[in-house]
TORDREN-57353 format. One record per residue (C-alpha): x, y, z. Coordinates in Angstrom, 1 decimal, decimal comma. Example, Ala and Ser with C-alpha at 12.3 -4.5 7.8 and 13.67 -1.06 7.14 Angstrom:
REM residues 2
VEXGU      u      v      w
VEXGU   12,3   -4,5    7,8
VEXGU   13,7   -1,1    7,1
This chain:
REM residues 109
VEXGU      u      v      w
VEXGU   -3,3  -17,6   -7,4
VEXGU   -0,6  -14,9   -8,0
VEXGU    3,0  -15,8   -8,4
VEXGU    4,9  -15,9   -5,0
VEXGU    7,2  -12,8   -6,2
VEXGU    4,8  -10,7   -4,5
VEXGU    6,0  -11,7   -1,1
VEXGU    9,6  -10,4   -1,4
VEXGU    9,1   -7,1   -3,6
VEXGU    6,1   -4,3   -3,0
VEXGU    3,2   -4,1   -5,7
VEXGU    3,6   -0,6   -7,6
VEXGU    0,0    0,8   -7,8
VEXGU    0,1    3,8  -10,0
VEXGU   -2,4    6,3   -8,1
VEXGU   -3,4    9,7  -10,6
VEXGU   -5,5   11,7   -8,2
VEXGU   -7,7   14,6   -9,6
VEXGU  -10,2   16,3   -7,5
VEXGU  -10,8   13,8   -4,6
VEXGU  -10,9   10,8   -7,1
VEXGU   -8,1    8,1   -7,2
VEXGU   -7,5    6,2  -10,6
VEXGU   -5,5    2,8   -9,1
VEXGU   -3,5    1,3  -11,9
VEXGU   -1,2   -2,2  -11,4
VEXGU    0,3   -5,5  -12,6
VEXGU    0,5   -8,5  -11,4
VEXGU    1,6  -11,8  -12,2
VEXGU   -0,3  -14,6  -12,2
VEXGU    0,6  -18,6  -13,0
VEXGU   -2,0  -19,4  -15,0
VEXGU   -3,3  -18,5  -18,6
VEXGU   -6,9  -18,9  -17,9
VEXGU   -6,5  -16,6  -14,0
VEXGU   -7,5  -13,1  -13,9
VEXGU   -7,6  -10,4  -11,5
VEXGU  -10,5   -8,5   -9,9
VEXGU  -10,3   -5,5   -7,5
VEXGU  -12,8   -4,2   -4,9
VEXGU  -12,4   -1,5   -2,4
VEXGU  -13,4   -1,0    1,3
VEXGU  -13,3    2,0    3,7
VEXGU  -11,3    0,3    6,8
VEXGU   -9,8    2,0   10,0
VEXGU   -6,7    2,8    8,4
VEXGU   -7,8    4,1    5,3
VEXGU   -9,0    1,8    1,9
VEXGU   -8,2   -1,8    2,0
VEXGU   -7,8   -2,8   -1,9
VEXGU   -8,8   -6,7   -1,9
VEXGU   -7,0   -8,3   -4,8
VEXGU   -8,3  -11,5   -6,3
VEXGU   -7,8  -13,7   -9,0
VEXGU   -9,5  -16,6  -10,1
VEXGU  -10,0  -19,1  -13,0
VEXGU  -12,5  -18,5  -15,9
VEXGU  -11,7  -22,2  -17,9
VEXGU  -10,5  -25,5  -16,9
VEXGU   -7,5  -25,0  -20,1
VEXGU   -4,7  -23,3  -18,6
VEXGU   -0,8  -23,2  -19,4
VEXGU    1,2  -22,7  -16,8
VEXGU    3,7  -19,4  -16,5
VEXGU    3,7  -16,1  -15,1
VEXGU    1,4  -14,4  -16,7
VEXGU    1,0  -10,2  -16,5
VEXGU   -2,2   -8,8  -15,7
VEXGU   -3,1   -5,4  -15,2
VEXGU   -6,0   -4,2  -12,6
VEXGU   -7,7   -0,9  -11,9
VEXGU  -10,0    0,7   -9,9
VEXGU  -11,4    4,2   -8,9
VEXGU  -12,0    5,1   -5,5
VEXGU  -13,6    8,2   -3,7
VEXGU  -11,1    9,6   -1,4
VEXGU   -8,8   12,3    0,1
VEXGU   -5,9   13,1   -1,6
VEXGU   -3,9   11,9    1,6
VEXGU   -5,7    8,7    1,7
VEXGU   -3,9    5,4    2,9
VEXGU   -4,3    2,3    1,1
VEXGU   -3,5   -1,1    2,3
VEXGU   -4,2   -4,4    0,4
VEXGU   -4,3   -8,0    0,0
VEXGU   -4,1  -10,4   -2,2
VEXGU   -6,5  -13,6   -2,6
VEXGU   -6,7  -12,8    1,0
VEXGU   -3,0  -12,4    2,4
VEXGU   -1,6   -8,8    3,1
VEXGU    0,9   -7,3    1,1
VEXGU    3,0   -4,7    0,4
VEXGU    2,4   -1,8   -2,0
VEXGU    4,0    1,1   -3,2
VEXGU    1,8    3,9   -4,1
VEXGU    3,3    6,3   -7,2
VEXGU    0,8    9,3   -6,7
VEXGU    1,0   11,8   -9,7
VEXGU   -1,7   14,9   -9,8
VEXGU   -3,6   14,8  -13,1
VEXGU   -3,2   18,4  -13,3
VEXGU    0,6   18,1  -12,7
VEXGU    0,3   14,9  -16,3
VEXGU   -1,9   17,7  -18,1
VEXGU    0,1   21,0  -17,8
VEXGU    1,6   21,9  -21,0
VEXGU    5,7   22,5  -20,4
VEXGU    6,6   25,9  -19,7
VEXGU    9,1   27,7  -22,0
């Protein structure tokens, strides 16, 4: 299960759209060695629901906050909400949308 930080601060999701595709990036902390994170997506009322999960691949764990990162891609309008949970619970994100054409232009002079 995820550190209980998430409950007082948002999750950042980094979300690079380009041409009706988003490419969701995070981190999150976890408090075991042997827990990882999955992601899965589903079309709600609101928007996209993002259902976070982690879960245990070995019985030998060490205990600390440990980072892990998570992506997904998902199929939508550039305006598109997201909401999400995590191993269940709501939670609060914050969305930092960039353009991949605005990451690929070369400076102007």
């Amino acid at each position: 299960m995820a550190t209980e930080s998430r409950d007082t601060e948002p999750l950042v999701i980094r979300d690079v759209i380009d041409v009706g595709m988003h490419h969701l990036t995070g981190m999150i902390d976890v408090q075991y060695s042997c827990e990882n994170v999955s992601v899965e997506v589903e079309r709600v009322a609101s928007g996209y629901m993002l259902d976070l999960r982690t879960w245990r691949d070995s019985a030998d764990c060490v205990r600390g906050p440990m980072p892990r990162d998570f992506g997904v891609r998902v199929d939508a309008p550039s305006d598109a909400v997201f909401v999400a949970t995590l191993d269940g619970r709501p939670i609060d994100i914050a969305l930092n949308r960039q353009n991949r054409a605005s990451l690929t232009r070369e400076p102007s002079l």
